[in-house]
C-alpha positions in Angstrom: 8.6 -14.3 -0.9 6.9 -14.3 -4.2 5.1 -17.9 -3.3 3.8 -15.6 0.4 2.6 -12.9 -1.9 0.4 -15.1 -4.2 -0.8 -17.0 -1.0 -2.0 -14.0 0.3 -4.0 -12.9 -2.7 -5.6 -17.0 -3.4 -6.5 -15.8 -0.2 -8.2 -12.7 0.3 -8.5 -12.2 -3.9 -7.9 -8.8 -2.7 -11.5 -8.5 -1.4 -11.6 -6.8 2.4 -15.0 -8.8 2.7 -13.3 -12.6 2.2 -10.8 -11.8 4.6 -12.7 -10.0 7.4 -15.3 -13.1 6.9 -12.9 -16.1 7.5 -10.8 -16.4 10.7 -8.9 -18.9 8.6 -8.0 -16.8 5.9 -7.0 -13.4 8.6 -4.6 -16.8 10.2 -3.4 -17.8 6.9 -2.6 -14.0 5.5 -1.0 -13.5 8.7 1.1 -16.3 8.9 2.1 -15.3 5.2 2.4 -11.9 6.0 4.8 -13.1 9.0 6.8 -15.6 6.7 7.7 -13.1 4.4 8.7 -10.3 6.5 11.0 -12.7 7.9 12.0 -13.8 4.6 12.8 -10.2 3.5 15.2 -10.3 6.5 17.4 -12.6 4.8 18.0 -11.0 1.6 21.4 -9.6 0.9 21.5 -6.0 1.5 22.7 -5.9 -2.1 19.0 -7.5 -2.9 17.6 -4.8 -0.4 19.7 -1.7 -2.6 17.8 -2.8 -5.9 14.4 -1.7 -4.5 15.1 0.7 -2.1 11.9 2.3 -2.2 10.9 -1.0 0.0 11.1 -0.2 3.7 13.1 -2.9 4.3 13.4 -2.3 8.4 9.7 -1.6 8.6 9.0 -4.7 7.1 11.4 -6.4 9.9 9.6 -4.7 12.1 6.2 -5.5 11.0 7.1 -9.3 11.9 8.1 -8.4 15.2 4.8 -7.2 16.1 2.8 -10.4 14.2 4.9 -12.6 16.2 5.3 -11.4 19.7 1.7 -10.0 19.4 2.6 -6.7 20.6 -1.1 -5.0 21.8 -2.9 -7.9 20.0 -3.0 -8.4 16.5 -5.2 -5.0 14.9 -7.1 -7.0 11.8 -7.4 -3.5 9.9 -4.1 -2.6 10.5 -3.1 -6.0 8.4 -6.0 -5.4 5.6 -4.4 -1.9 5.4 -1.3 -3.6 4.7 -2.2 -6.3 2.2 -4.3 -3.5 -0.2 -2.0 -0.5 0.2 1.7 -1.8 0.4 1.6 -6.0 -0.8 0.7 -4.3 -4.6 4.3 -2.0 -4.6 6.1 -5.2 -2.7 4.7 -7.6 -5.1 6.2 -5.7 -7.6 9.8 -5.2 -6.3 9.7 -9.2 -5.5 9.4 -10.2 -9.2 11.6 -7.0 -10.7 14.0 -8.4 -8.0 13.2 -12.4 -9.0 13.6 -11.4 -12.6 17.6 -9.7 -11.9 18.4 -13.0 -9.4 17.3 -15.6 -12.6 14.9 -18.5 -12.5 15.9 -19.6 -9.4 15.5 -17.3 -6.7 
């Protein structure tokens, strides 16, 4: 998760112009965005009970609609996602890297 999260940020470097200016970075934040929802749906719900300020099921969710493409794929709707909720996420991921050791 943590590797999706600094992929997305090489990325965009948290500038709405890089990403609205590059189909190949919206692809590659949206493929990331999609690996690590899925991700997140593996995680132990033990994991999941450390942060549970997370919307865990929203995030499941999320993925559904990158994948299956539900109404087409809304390019705000993703920025809106990477600057308002990755920041919080990004967060939880390491606090929860940092309980699970060096090798999670």
């Amino acid at each position: 998760m943590r590797d999706c999260l600094d992929r997305i940020l090489e990325y965009t470097n948290a500038e709405r112009a890089r990403f609205d200016a590059s189909r190949l970075v919206q692809d590659a934040v949206i493929r990331n965005l999609q690996t690590l929802a899925e991700s997140s749906q593996r995680l132990s719900s033990e994991i999941k009970g450390t942060e549970p300020q997370i919307p865990w099921r929203e995030l499941a969710g999320f993925r559904n609609v990158i994948v299956h493409g539900y109404l087409g794929v809304d390019l705000g709707a993703i920025w809106l996602v990477v600057e308002q909720d990755l920041p919080t996420l990004t967060e939880a991921v390491n606090r929860m890297a940092t309980h699970l050791g060096p090798d999670s």
